[in-house]
Chimera marker file (.cmm) of the C-alpha trace (Angstrom):
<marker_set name="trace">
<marker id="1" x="-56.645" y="-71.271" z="-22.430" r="1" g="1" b="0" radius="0.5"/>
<marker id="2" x="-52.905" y="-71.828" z="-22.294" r="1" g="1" b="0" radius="0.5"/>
<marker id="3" x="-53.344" y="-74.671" z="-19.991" r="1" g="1" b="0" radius="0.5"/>
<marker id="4" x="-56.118" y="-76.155" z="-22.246" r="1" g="1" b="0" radius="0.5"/>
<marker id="5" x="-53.167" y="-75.856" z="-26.066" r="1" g="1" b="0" radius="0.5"/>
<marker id="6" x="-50.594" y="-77.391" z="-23.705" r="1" g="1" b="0" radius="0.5"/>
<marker id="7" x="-52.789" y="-80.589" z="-23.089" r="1" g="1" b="0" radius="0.5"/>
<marker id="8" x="-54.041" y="-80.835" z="-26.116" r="1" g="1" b="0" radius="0.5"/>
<marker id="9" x="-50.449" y="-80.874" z="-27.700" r="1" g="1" b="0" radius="0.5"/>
<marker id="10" x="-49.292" y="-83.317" z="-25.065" r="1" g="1" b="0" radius="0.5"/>
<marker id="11" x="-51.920" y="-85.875" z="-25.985" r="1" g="1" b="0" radius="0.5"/>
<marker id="12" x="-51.305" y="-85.378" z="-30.091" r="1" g="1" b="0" radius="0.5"/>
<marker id="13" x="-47.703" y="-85.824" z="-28.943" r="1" g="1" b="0" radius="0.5"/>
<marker id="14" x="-48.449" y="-89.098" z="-27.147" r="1" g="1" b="0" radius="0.5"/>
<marker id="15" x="-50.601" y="-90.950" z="-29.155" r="1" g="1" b="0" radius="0.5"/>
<marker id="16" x="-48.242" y="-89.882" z="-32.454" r="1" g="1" b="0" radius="0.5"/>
<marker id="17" x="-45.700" y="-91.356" z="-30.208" r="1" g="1" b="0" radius="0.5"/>
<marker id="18" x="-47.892" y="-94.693" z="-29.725" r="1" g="1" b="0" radius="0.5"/>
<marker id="19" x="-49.133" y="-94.882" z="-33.132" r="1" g="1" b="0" radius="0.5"/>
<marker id="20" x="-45.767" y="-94.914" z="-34.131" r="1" g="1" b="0" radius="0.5"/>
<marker id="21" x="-44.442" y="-97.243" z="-31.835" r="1" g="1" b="0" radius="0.5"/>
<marker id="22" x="-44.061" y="-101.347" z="-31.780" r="1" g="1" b="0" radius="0.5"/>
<marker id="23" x="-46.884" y="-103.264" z="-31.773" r="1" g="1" b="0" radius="0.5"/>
<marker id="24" x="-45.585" y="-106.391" z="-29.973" r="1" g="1" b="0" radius="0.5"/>
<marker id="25" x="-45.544" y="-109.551" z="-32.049" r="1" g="1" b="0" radius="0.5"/>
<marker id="26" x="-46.125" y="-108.126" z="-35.776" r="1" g="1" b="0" radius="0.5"/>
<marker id="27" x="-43.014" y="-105.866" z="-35.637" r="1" g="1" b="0" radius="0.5"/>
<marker id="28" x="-40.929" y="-108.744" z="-34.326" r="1" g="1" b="0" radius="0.5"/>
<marker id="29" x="-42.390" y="-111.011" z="-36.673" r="1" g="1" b="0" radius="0.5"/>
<marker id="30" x="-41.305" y="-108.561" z="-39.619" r="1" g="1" b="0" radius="0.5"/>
<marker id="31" x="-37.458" y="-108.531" z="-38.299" r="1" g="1" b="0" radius="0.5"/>
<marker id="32" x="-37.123" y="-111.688" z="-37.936" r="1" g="1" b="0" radius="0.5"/>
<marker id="33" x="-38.422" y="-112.470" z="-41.268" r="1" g="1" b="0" radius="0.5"/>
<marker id="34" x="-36.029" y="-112.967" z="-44.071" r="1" g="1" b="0" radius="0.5"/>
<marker id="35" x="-36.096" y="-110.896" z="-46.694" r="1" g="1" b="0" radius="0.5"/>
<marker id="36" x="-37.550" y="-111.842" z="-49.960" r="1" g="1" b="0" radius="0.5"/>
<marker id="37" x="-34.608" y="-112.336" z="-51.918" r="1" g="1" b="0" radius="0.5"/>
<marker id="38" x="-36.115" y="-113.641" z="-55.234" r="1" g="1" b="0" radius="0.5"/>
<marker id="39" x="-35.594" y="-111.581" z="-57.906" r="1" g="1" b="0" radius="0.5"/>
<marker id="40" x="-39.130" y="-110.662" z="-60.071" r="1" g="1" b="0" radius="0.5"/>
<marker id="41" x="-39.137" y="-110.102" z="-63.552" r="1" g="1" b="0" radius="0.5"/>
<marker id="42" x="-42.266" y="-108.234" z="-64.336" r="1" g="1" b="0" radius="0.5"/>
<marker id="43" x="-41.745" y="-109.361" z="-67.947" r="1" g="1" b="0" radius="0.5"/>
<marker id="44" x="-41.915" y="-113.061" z="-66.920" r="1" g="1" b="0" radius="0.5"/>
<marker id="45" x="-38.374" y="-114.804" z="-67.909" r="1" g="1" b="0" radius="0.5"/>
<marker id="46" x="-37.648" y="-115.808" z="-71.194" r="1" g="1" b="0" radius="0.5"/>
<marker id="47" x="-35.459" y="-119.028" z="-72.094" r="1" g="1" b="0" radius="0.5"/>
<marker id="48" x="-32.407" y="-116.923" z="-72.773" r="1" g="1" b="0" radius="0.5"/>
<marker id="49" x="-33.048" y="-115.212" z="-69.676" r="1" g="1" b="0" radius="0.5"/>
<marker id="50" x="-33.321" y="-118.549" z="-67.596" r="1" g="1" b="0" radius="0.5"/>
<marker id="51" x="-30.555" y="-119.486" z="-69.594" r="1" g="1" b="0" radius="0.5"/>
<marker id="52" x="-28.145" y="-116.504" z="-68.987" r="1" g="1" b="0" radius="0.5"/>
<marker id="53" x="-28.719" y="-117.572" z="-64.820" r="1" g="1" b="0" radius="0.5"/>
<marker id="54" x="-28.115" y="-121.136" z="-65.183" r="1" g="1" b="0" radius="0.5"/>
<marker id="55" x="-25.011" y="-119.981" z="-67.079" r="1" g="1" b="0" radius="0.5"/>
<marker id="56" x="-23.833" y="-117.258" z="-64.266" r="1" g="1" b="0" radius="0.5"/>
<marker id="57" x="-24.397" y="-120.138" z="-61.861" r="1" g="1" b="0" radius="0.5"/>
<marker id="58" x="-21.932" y="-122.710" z="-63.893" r="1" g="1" b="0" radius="0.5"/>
<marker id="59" x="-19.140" y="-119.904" z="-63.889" r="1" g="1" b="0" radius="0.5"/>
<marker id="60" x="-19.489" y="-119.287" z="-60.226" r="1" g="1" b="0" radius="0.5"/>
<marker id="61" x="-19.182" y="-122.834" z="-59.319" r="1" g="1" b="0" radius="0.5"/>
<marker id="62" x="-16.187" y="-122.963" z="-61.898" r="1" g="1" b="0" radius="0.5"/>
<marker id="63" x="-14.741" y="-119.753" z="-60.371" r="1" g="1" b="0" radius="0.5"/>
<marker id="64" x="-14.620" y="-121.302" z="-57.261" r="1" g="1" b="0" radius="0.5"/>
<marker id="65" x="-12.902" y="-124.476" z="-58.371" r="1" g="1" b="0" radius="0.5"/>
<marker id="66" x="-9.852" y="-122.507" z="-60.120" r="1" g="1" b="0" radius="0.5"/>
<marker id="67" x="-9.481" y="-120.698" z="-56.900" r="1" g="1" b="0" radius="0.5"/>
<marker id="68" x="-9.046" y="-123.834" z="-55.263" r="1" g="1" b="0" radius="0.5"/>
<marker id="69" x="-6.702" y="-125.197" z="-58.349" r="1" g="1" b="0" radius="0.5"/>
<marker id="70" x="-8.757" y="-127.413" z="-59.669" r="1" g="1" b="0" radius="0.5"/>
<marker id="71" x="-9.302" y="-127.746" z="-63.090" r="1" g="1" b="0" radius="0.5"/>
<marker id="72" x="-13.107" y="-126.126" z="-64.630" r="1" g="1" b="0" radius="0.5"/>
<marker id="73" x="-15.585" y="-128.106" z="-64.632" r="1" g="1" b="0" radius="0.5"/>
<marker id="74" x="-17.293" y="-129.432" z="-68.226" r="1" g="1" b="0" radius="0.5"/>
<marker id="75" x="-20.152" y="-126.601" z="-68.970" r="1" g="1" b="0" radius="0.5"/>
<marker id="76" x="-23.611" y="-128.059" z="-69.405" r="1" g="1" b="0" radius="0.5"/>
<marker id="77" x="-24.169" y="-128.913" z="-72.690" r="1" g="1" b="0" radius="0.5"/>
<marker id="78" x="-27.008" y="-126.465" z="-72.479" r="1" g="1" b="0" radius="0.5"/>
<marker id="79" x="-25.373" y="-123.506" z="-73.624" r="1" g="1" b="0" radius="0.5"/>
<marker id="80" x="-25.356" y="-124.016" z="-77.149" r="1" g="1" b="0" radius="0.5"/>
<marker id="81" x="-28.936" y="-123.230" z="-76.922" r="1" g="1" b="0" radius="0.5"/>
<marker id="82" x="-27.996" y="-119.693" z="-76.698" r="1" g="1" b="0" radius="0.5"/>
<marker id="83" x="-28.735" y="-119.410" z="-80.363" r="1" g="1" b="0" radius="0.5"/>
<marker id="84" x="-31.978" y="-120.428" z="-80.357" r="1" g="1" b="0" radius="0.5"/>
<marker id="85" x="-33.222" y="-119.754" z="-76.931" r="1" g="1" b="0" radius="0.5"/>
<marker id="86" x="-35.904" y="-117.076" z="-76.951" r="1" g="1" b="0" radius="0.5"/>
<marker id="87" x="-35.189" y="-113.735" z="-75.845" r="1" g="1" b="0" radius="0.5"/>
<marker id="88" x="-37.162" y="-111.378" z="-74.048" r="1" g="1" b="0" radius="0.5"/>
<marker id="89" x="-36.517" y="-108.679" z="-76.670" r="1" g="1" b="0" radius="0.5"/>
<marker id="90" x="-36.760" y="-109.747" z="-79.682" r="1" g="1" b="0" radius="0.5"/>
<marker id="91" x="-34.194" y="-106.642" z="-81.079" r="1" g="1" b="0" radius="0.5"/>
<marker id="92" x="-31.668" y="-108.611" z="-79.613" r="1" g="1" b="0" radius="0.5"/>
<marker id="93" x="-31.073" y="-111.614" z="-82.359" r="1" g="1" b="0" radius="0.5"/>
<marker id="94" x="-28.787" y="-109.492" z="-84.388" r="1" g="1" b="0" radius="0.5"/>
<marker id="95" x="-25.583" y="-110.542" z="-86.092" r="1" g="1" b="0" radius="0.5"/>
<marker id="96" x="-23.147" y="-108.902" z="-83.283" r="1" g="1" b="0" radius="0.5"/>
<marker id="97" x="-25.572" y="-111.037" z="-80.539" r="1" g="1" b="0" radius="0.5"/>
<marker id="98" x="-24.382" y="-114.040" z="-82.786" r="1" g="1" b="0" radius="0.5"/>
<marker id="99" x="-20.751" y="-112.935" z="-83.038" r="1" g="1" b="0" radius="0.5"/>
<marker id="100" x="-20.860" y="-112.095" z="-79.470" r="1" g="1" b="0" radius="0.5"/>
<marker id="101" x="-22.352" y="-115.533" z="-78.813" r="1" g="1" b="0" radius="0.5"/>
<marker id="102" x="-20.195" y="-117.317" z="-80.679" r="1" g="1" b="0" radius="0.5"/>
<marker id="103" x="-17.039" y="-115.707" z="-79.139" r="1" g="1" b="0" radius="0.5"/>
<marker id="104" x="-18.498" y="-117.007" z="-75.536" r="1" g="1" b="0" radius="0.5"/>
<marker id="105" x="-18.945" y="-120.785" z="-76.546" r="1" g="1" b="0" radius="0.5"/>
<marker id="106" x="-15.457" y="-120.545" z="-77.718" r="1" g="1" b="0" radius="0.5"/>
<marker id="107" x="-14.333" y="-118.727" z="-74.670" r="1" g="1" b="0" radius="0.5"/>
<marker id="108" x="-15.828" y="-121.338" z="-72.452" r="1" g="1" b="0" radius="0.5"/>
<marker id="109" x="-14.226" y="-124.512" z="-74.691" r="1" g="1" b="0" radius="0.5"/>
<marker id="110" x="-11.081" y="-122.653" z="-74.609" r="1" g="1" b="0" radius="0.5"/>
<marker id="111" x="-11.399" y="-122.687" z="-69.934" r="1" g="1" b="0" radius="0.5"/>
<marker id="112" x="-12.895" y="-126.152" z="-70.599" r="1" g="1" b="0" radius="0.5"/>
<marker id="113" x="-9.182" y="-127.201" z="-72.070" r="1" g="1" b="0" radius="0.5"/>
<marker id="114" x="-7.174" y="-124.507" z="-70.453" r="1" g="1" b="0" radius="0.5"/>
<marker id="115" x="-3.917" y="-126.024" z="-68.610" r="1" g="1" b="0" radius="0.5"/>
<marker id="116" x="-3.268" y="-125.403" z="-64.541" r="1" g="1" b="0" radius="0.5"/>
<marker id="117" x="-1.332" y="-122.358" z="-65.567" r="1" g="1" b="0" radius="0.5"/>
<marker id="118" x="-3.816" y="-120.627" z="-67.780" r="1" g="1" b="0" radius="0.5"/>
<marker id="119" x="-6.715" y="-121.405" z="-66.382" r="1" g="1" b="0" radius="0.5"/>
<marker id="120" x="-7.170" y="-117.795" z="-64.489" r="1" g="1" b="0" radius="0.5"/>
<marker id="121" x="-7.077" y="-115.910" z="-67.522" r="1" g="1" b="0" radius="0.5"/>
<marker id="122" x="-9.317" y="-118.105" z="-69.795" r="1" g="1" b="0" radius="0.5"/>
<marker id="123" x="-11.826" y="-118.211" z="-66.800" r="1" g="1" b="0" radius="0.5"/>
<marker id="124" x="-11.376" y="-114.188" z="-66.967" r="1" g="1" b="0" radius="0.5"/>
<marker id="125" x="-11.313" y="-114.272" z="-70.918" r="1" g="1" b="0" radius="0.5"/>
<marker id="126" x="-15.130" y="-116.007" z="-70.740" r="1" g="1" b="0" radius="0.5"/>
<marker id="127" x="-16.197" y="-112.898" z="-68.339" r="1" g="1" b="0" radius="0.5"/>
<marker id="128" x="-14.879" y="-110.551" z="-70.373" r="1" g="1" b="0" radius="0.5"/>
<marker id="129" x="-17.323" y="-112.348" z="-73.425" r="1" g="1" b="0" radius="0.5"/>
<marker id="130" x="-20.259" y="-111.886" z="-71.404" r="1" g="1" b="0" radius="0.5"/>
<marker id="131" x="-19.595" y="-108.786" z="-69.725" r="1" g="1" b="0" radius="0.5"/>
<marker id="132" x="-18.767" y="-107.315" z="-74.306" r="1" g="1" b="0" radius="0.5"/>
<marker id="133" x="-22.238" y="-108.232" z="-74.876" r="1" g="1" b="0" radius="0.5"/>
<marker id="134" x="-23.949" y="-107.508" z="-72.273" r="1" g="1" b="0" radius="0.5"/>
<marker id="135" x="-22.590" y="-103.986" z="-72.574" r="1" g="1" b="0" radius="0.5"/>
<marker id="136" x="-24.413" y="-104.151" z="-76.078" r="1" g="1" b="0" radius="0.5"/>
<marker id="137" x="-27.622" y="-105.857" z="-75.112" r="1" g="1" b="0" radius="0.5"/>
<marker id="138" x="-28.535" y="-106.219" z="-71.743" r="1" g="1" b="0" radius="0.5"/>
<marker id="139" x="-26.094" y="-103.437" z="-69.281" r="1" g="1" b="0" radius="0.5"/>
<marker id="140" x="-28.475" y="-104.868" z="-65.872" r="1" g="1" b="0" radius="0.5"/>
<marker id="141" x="-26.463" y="-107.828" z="-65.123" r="1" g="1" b="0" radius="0.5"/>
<marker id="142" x="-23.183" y="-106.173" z="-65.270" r="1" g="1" b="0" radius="0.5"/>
<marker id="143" x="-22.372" y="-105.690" z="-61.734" r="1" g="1" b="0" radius="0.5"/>
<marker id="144" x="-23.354" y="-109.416" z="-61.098" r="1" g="1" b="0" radius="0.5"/>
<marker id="145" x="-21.243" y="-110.422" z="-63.700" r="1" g="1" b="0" radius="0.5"/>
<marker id="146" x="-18.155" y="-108.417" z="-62.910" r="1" g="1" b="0" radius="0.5"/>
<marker id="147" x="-18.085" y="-110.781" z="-59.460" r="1" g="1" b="0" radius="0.5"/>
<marker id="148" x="-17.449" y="-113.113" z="-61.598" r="1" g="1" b="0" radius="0.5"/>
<marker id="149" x="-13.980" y="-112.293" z="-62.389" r="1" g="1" b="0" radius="0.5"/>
<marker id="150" x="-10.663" y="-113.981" z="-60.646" r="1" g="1" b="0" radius="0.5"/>
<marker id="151" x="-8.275" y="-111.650" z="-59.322" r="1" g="1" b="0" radius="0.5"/>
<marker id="152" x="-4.669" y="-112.541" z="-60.968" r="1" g="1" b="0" radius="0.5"/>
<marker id="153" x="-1.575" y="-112.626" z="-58.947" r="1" g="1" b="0" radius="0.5"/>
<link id1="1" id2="2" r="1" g="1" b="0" radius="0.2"/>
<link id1="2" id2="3" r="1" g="1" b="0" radius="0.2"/>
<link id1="3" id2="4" r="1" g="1" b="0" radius="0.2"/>
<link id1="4" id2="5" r="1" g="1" b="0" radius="0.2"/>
<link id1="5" id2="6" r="1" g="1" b="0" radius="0.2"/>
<link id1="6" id2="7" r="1" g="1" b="0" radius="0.2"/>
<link id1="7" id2="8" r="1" g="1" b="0" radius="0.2"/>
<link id1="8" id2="9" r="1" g="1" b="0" radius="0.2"/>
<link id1="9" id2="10" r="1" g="1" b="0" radius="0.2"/>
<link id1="10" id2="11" r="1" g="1" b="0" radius="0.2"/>
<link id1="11" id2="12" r="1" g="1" b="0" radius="0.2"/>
<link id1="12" id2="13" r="1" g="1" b="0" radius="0.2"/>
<link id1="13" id2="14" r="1" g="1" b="0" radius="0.2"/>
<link id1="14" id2="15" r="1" g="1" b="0" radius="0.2"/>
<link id1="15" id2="16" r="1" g="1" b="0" radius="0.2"/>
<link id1="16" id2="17" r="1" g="1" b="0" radius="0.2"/>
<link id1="17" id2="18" r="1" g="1" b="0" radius="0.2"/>
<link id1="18" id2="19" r="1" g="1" b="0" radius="0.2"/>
<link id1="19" id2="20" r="1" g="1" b="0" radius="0.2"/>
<link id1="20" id2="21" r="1" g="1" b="0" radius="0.2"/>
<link id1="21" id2="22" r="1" g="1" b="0" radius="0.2"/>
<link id1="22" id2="23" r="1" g="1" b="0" radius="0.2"/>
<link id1="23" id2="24" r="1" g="1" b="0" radius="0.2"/>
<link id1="24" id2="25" r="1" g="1" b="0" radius="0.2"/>
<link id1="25" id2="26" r="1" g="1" b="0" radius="0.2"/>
<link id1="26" id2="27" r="1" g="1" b="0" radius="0.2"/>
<link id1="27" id2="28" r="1" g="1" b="0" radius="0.2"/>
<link id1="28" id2="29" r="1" g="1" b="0" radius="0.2"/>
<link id1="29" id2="30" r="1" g="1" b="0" radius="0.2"/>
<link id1="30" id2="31" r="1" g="1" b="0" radius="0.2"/>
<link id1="31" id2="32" r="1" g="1" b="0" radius="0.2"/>
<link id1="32" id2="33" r="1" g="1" b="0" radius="0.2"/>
<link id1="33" id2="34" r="1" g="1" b="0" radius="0.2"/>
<link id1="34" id2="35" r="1" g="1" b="0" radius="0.2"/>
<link id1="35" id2="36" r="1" g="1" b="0" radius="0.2"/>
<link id1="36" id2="37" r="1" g="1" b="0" radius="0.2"/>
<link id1="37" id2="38" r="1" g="1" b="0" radius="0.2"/>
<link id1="38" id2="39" r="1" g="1" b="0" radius="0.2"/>
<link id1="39" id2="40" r="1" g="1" b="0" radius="0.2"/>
<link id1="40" id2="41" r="1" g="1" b="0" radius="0.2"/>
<link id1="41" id2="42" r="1" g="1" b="0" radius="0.2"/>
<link id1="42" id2="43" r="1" g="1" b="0" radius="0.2"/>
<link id1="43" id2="44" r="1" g="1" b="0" radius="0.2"/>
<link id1="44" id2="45" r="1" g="1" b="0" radius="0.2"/>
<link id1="45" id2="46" r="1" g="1" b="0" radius="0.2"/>
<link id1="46" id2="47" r="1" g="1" b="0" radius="0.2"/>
<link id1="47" id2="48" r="1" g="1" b="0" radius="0.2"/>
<link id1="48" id2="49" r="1" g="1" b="0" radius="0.2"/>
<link id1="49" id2="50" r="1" g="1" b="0" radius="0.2"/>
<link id1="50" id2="51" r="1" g="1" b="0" radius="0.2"/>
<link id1="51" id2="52" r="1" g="1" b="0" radius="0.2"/>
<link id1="52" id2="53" r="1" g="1" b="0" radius="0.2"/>
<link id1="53" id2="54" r="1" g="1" b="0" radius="0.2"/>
<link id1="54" id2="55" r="1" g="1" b="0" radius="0.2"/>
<link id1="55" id2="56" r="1" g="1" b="0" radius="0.2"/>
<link id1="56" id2="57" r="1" g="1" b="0" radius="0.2"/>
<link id1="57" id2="58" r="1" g="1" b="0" radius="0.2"/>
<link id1="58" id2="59" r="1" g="1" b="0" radius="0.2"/>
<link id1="59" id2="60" r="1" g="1" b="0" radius="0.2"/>
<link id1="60" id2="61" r="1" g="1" b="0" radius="0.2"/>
<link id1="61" id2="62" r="1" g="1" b="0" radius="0.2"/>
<link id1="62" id2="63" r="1" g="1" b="0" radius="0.2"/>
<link id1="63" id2="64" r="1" g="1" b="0" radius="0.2"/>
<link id1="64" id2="65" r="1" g="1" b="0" radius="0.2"/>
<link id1="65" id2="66" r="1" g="1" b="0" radius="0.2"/>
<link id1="66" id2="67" r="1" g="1" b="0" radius="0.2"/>
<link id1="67" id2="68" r="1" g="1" b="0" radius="0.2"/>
<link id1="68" id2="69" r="1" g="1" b="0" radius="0.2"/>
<link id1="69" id2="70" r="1" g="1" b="0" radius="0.2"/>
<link id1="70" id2="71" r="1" g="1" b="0" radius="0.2"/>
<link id1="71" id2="72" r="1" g="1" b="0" radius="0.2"/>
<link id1="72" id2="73" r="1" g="1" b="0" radius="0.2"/>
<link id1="73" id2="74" r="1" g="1" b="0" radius="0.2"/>
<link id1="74" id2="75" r="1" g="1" b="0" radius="0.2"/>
<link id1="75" id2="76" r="1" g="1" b="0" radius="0.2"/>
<link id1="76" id2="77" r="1" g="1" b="0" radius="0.2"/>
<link id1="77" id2="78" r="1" g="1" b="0" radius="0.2"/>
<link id1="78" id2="79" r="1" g="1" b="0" radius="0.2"/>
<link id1="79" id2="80" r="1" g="1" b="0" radius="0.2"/>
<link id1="80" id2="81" r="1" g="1" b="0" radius="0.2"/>
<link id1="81" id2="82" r="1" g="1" b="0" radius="0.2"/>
<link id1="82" id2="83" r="1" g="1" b="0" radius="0.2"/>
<link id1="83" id2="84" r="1" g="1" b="0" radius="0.2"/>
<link id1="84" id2="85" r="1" g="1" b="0" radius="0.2"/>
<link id1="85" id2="86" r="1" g="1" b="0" radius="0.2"/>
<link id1="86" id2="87" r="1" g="1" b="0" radius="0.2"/>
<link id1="87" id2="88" r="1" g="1" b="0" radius="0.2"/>
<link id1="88" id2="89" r="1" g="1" b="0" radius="0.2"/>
<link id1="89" id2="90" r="1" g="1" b="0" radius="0.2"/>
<link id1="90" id2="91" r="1" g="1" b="0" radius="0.2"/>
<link id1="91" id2="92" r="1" g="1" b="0" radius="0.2"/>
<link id1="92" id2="93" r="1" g="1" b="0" radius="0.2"/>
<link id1="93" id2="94" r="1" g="1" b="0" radius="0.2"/>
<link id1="94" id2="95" r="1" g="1" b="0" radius="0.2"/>
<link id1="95" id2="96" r="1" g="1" b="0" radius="0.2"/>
<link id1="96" id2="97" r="1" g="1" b="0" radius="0.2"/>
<link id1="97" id2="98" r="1" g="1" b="0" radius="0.2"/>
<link id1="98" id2="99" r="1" g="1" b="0" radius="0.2"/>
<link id1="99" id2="100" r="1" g="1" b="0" radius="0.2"/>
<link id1="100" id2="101" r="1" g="1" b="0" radius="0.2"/>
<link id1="101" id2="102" r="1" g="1" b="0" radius="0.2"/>
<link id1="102" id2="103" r="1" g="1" b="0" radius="0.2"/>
<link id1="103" id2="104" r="1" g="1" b="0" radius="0.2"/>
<link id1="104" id2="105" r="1" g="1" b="0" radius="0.2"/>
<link id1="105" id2="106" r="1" g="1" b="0" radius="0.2"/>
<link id1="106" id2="107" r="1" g="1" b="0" radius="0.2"/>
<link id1="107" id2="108" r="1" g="1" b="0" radius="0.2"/>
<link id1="108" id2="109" r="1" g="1" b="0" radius="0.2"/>
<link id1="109" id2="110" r="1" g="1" b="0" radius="0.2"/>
<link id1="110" id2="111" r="1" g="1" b="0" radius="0.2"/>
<link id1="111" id2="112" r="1" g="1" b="0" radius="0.2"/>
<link id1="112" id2="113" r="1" g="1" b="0" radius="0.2"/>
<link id1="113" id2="114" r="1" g="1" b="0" radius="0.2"/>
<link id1="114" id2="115" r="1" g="1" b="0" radius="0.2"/>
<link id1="115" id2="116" r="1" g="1" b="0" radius="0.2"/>
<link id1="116" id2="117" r="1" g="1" b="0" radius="0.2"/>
<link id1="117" id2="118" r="1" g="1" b="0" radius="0.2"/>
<link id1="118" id2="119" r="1" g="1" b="0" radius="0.2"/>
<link id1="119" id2="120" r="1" g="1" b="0" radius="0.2"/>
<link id1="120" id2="121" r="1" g="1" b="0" radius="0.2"/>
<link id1="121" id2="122" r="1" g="1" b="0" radius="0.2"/>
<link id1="122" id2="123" r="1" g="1" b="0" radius="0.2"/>
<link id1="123" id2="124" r="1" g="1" b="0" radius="0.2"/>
<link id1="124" id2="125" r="1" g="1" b="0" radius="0.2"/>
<link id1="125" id2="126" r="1" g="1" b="0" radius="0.2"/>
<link id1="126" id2="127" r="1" g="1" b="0" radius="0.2"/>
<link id1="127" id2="128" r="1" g="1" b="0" radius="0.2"/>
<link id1="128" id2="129" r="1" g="1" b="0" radius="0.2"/>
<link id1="129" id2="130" r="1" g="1" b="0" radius="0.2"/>
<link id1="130" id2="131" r="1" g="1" b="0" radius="0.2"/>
<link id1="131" id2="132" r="1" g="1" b="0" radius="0.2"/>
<link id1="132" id2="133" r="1" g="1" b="0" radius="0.2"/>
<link id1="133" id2="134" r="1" g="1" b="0" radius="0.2"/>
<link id1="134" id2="135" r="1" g="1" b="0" radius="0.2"/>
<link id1="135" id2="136" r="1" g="1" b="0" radius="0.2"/>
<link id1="136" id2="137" r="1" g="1" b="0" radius="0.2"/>
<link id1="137" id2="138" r="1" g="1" b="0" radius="0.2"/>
<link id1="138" id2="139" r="1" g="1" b="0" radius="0.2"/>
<link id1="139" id2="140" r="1" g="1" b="0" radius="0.2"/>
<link id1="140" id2="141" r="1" g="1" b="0" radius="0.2"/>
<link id1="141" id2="142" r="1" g="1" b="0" radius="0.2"/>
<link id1="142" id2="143" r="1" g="1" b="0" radius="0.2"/>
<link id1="143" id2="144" r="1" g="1" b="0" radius="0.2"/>
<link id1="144" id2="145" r="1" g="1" b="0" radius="0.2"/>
<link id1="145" id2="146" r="1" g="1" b="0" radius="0.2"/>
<link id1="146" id2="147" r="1" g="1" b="0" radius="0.2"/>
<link id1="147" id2="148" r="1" g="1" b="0" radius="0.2"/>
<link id1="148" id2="149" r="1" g="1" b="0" radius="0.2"/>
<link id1="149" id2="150" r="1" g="1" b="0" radius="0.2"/>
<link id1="150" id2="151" r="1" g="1" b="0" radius="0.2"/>
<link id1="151" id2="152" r="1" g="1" b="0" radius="0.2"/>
<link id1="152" id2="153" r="1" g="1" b="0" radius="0.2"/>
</marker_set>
């Protein structure tokens, strides 16, 4: 009887073991894949939404310039439409998201002008505009954001 449990648990210990084991081409397949890097809304993306990404990529291209001394590029004409882009919460078209708003357009014609020396700061000053209301409105994007910012020397 002994003899008989001790087989039995050495072939439930086996086949778990080959069950659980690679399967040849499939598992290589799956680490070699990239992974899906695409971010899903499940709310679909609004025009504000689309709008707030094309904006994030314009600062990190500009970000990258002022590292490299060059002056910021001209923003896309584009974000005006901040104002009347739609949201995906509708809550959000308050008078502070306007103020807020406002503050950010100014921010960015303020880096858009900003001499050699100051350009660091009013590149930082625009971050800090997004990152005020998106601490009201929208917290998620935060930590993207915050890369945003230029470390001062």
């Amino acid at each position: 009887m002994r003899l008989y449990k001790v087989l039995i648990g050495c072939l439930l210990g086996a086949s778990f073991f080959l069950a659980c084991g690679p399967k040849g081409e499939s598992v290589d397949k799956a680490v070699n894949e990239e992974p899906n890097k695409e971010i899903v809304n499940p709310n679909g993306d609004s025009e504000l939404a689309l709008l707030m990404r094309q904006m994030f990529d314009e600062s990190m291209a500009a970000k990258k310039l002022i590292e490299e001394g060059k002056p910021a590029p001209d923003f896309s004409d584009q974000f005006v439409n901040i104002h009347t882009a739609e949201e995906t919460d509708s809550t959000v078209r308050t008078e502070e998201f306007r103020a807020l708003s406002e503050l950010f357009l100014s921010q960015v014609e303020q880096l858009e002008s900003a001499p050699e020396g100051d350009r660091i700061a009013a590149h930082n000053n625009m971050v800090a505009s997004c990152l005020a209301c998106h601490k009201v409105y929208c917290p998620g994007p935060m930590v993207k954001i915050v890369k945003l910012r230029i470390k001062e020397s």
